[in-house]
C-alpha positions as CSV (number, residue, x, y, z in Angstrom):
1,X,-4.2,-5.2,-10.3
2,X,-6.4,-3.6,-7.9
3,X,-6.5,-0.3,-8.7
4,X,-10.6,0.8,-9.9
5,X,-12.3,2.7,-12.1
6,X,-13.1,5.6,-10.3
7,X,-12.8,9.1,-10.3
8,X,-9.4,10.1,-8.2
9,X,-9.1,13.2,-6.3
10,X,-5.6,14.5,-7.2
11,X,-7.3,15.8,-11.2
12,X,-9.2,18.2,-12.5
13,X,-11.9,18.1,-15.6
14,X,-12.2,21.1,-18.1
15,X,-13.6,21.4,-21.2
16,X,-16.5,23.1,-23.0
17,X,-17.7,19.8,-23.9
18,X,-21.0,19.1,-22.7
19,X,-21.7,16.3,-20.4
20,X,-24.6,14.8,-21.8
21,X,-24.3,10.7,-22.4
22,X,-23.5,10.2,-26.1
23,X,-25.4,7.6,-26.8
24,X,-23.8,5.7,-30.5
25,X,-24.6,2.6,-32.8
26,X,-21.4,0.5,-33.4
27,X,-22.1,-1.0,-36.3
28,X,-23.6,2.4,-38.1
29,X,-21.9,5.5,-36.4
30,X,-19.7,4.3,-33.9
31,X,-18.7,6.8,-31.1
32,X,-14.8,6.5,-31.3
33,X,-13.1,8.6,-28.1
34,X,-9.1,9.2,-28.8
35,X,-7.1,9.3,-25.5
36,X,-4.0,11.8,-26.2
37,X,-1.7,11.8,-23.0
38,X,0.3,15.1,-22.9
39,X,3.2,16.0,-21.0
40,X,4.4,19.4,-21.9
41,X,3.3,19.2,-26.1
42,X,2.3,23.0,-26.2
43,X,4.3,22.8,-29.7
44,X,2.4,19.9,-30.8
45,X,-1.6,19.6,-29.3
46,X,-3.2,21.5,-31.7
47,X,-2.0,20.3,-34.8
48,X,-2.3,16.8,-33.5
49,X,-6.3,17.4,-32.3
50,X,-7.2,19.1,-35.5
51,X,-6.1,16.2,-37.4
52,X,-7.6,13.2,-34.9
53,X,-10.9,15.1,-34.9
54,X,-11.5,13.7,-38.3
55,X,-11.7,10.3,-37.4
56,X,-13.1,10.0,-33.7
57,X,-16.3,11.6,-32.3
58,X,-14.6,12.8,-29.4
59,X,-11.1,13.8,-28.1
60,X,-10.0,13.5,-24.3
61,X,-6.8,15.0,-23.6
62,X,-5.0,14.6,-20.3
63,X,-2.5,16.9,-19.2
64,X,-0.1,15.2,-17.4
65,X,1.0,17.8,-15.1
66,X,2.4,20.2,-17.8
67,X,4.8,23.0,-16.9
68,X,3.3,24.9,-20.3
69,X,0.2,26.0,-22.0
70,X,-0.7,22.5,-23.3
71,X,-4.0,22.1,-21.6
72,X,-5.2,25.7,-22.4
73,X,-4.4,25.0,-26.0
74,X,-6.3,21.8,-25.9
75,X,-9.4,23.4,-24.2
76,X,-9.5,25.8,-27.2
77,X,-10.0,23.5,-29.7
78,X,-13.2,22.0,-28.2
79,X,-11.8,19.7,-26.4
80,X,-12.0,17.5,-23.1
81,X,-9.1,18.2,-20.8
82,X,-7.9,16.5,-17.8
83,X,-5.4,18.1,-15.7
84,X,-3.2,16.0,-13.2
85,X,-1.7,18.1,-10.5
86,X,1.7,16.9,-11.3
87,X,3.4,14.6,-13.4
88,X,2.1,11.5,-12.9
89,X,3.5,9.3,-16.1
90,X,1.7,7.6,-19.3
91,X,0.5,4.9,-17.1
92,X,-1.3,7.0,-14.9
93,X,-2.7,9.6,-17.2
94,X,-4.0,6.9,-19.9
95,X,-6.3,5.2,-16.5
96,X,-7.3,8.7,-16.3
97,X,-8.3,9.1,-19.7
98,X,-10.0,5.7,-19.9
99,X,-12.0,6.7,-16.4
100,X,-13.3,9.9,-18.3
101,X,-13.9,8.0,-21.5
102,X,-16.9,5.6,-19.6
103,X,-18.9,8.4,-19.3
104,X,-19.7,8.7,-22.8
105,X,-20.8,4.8,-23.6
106,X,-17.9,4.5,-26.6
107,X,-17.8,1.7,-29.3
108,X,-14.2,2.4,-29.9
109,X,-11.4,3.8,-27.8
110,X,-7.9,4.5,-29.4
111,X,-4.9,5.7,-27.9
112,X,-2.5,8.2,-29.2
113,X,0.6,9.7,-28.7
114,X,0.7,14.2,-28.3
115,X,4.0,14.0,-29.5
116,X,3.2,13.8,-33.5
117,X,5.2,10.5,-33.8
118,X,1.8,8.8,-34.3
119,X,-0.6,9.9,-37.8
120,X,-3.9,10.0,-37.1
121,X,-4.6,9.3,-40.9
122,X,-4.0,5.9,-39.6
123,X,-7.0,5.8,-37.5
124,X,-9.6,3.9,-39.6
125,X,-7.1,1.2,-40.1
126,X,-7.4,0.9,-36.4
127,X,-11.2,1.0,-36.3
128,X,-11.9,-1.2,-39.2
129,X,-10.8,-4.7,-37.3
130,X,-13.0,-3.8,-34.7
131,X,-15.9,-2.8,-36.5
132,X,-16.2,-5.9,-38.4
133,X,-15.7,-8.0,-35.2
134,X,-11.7,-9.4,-36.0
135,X,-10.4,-7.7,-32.9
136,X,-10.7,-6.5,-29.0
137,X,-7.7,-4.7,-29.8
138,X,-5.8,-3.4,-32.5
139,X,-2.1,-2.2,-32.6
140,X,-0.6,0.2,-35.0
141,X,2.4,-1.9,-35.3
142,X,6.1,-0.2,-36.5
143,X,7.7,-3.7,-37.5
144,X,5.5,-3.8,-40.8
145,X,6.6,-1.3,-42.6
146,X,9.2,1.4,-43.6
147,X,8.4,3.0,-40.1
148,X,11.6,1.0,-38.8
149,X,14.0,3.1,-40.6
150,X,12.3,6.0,-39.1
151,X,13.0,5.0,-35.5
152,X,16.1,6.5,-34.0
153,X,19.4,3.7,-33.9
154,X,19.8,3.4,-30.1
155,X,15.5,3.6,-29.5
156,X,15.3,0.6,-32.2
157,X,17.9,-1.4,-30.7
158,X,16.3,-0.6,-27.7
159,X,12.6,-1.5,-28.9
160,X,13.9,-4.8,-30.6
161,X,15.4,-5.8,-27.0
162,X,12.2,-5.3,-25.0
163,X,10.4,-7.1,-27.3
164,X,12.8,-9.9,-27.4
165,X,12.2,-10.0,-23.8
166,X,8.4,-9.9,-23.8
167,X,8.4,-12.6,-26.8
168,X,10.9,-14.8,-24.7
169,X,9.5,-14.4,-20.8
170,X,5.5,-13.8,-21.8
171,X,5.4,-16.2,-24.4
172,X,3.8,-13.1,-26.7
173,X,3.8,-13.0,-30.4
174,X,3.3,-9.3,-30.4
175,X,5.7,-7.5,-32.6
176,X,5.8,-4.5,-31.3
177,X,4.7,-4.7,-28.1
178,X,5.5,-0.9,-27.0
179,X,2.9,0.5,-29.5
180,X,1.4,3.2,-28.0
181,X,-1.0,3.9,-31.2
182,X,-3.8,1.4,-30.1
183,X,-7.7,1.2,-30.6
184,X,-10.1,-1.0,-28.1
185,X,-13.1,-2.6,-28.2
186,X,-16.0,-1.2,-25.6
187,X,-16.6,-4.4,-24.3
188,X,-13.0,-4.9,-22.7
189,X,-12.7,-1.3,-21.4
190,X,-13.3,-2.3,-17.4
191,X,-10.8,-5.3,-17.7
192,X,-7.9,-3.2,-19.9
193,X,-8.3,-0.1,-17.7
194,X,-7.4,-2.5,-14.5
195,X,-3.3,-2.1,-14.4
196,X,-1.0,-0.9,-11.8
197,X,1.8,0.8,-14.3
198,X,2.0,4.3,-13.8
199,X,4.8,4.8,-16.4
200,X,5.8,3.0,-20.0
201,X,5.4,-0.4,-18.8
202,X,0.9,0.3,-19.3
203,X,1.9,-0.9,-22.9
204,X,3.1,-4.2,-21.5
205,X,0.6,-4.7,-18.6
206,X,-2.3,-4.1,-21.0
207,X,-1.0,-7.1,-23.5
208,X,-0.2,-9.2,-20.7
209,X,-4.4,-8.9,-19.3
210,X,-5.0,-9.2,-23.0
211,X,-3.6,-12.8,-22.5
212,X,-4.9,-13.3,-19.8
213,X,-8.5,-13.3,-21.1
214,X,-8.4,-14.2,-24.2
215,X,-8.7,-11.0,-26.3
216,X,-7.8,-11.2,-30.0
217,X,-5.3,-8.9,-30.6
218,X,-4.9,-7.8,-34.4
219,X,-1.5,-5.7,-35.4
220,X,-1.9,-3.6,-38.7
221,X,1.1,-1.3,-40.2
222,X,1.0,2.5,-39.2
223,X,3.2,5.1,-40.0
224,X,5.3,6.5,-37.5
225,X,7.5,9.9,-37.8
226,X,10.7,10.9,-35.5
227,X,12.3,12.8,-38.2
228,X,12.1,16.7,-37.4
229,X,10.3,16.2,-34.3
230,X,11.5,17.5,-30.7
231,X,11.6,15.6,-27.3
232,X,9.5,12.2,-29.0
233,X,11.0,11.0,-25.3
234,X,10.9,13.4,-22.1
235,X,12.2,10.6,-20.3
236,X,15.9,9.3,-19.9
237,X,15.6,6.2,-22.6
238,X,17.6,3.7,-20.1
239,X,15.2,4.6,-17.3
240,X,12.3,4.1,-19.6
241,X,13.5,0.7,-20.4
242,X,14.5,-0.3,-17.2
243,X,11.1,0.7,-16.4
244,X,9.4,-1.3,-19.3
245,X,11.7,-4.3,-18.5
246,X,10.9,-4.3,-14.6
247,X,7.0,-4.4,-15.2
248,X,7.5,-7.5,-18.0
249,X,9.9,-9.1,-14.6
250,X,6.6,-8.0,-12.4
251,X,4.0,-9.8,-14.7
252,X,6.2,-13.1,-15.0
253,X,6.9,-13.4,-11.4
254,X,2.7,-12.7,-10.8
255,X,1.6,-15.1,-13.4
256,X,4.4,-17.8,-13.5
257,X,5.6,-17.5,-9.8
258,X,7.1,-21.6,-10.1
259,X,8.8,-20.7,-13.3
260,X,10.4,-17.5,-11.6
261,X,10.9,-18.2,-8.0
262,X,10.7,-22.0,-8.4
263,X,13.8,-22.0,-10.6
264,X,15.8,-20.0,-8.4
265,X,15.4,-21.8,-5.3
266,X,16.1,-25.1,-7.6
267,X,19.3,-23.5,-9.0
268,X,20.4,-22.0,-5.1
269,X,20.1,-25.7,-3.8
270,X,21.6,-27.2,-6.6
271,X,24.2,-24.6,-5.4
272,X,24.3,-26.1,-1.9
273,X,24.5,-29.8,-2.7
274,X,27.7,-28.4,-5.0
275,X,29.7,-26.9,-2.0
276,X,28.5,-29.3,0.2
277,X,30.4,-32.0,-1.8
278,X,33.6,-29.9,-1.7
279,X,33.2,-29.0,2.0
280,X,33.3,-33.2,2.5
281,X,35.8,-33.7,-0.3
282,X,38.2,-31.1,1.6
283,X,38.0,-32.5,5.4
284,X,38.0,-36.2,3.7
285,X,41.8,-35.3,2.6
286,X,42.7,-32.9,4.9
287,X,40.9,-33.3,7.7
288,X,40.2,-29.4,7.5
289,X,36.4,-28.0,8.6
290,X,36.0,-24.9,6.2
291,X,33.9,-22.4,8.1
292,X,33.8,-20.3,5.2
293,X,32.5,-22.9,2.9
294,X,30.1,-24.1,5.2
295,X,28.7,-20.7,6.1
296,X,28.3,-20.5,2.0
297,X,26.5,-23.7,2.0
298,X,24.2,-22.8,4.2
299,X,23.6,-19.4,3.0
300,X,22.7,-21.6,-0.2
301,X,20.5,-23.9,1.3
302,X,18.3,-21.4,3.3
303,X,17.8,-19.0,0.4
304,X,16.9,-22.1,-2.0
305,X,14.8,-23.3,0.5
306,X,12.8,-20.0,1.1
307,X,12.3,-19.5,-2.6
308,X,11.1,-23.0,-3.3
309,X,8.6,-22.2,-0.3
310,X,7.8,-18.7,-1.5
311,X,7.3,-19.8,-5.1
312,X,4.7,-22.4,-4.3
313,X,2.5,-20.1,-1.8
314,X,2.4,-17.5,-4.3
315,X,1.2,-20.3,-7.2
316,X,-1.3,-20.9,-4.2
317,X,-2.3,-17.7,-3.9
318,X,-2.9,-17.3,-7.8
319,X,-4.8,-20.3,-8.0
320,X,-7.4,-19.1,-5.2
321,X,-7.5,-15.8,-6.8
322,X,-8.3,-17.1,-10.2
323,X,-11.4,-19.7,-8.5
């Protein structure tokens, strides 16, 4: 995690927005900012901002390198915009977002998708935990409602998998863990901005640094809309998972380096004693040296060996980075 909050040179800022600081009072009239990533959403963007700009004081959308007119839409509804030179991925345009977002001192940020999947009628249920000081983050959860017969049969099985995973290697009690539809308090903006995903697996990374410090994390039931929507995915869905389930593989090997490398080498040398007792078992009644067994043995041995080593300088390393 080491990428900072700073303003990269490969984006551009338009709007017709002014710049000045908006100073708000959280517990009177909070200044909520909405991040919407876009990625191509021309058919979409405007219908989405004209309903978020109900609920939030301020909408920052971030064209993600769009091949259409989504940003030029955007900017016409009196918006911020900003443009990435190419497509980056959600990971990377929600940092930018969140970058832009500091500069206006907000009590609340929430997170949206541009693809209409998310309502923004569900906003104040986001913003209420927060404003009466239940949560640092809130998550418009699908697994509460009817939104579950919404989802698409091969994306549900798919979402029920992932979080499986997260629930079994991250020791989260999320339930839906890959809600994009989220609303943050101010005062953990710096630390939930700090992530390296640059695609879908920001979702994950975020919850995992949510565990890492402590934030409460409240889920409340949203409504959520595939039906007679276009391209809710731009993205191959096995690639995204494989993408979701690699960063969840990332965090546990980063936090729980023992658990992950530790067991490995254990298993590997367990492996070694194993063929080492059939190598002696063999040449004890046959008098027969198996080079092929023995090169396997060893093979065994050294990689065990390595990862035993590996796992505990990396818990090391974690412990001197967390003094």
């Amino acid at each position: 995690m080491n990428m900072a909050l700073h303003s990269p040179k490969n984006y551009n800022i338009s709007s017709n927005i002014k710049d000045s600081r908006i100073i708000g009072d959280s517990t009177k009239n909070p200044v909520v900012i909405a991040i919407i990533p876009a990625y191509n959403e021309s058919r979409n963007i405007g219908k989405i901002i004209a309903e978020t700009s109900k609920y939030v004081t301020i909408i920052i959308v971030v064209d993600d390198g769009s091949e259409d007119n989504t940003a030029e839409l955007a900017m016409s509804k009196n918006t911020k915009v900003v443009r990435t030179r190419r497509n980056m991925g959600k990971g990377t345009a929600l940092k930018r977002g969140l970058v832009e977002c500091l500069k206006y001192n907000p009590d609340i940020i929430v997170t949206l998708d541009a693809d209409g999947q998310h309502d923004p009628a569900d906003i104040p249920k986001l913003l209420e935990p927060i404003k009466n000081g239940e949560a640092d983050i809130v998550i418009g959860s699908r697994c509460d409602n009817n939104s579950l017969s919404e989802i698409p049969m091969v994306r549900g099985f798919g979402l029920s998998f992932i979080n499986f995973i997260n629930r079994s290697l991250m020791k989260s009690t999320i339930k839906d863990s890959q809600s994009g539809f989220r609303a943050y308090a101010k005062s953990i903006l710096s630390m939930i901005s700090n992530y390296n995903s640059t695609g879908y697996g920001v979702e994950t990374e975020q919850l995992a640094t949510a565990e890492l410090y402590g934030f409460h994390i409240v889920e409340v039931p949203v409504t959520i809309r595939y039906r007679g929507l276009e391209n809710t995915s731009k993205k191959n869905s096995i690639l995204v998972g494989a993408n979701i389930i690699s960063t969840i593989f990332r965090i546990v090997v980063e936090r729980r380096p023992l658990l992950f490398f530790g067991l490995a080498g254990i298993i590997l040398f367990g492996a070694s004693v194993i063929t080492t007792s059939e190598m002696l078992i063999l040449f004890n009644e046959t008098r027969y040296f198996s080079i092929p067994l023995a090169l396997i043995t060893l093979g065994f041995a050294i990689m065990g060996t390595l990862l035993l080593l590996i796992s505990f300088l990396f818990h090391t390393l974690k412990r001197i980075r967390e003094k």
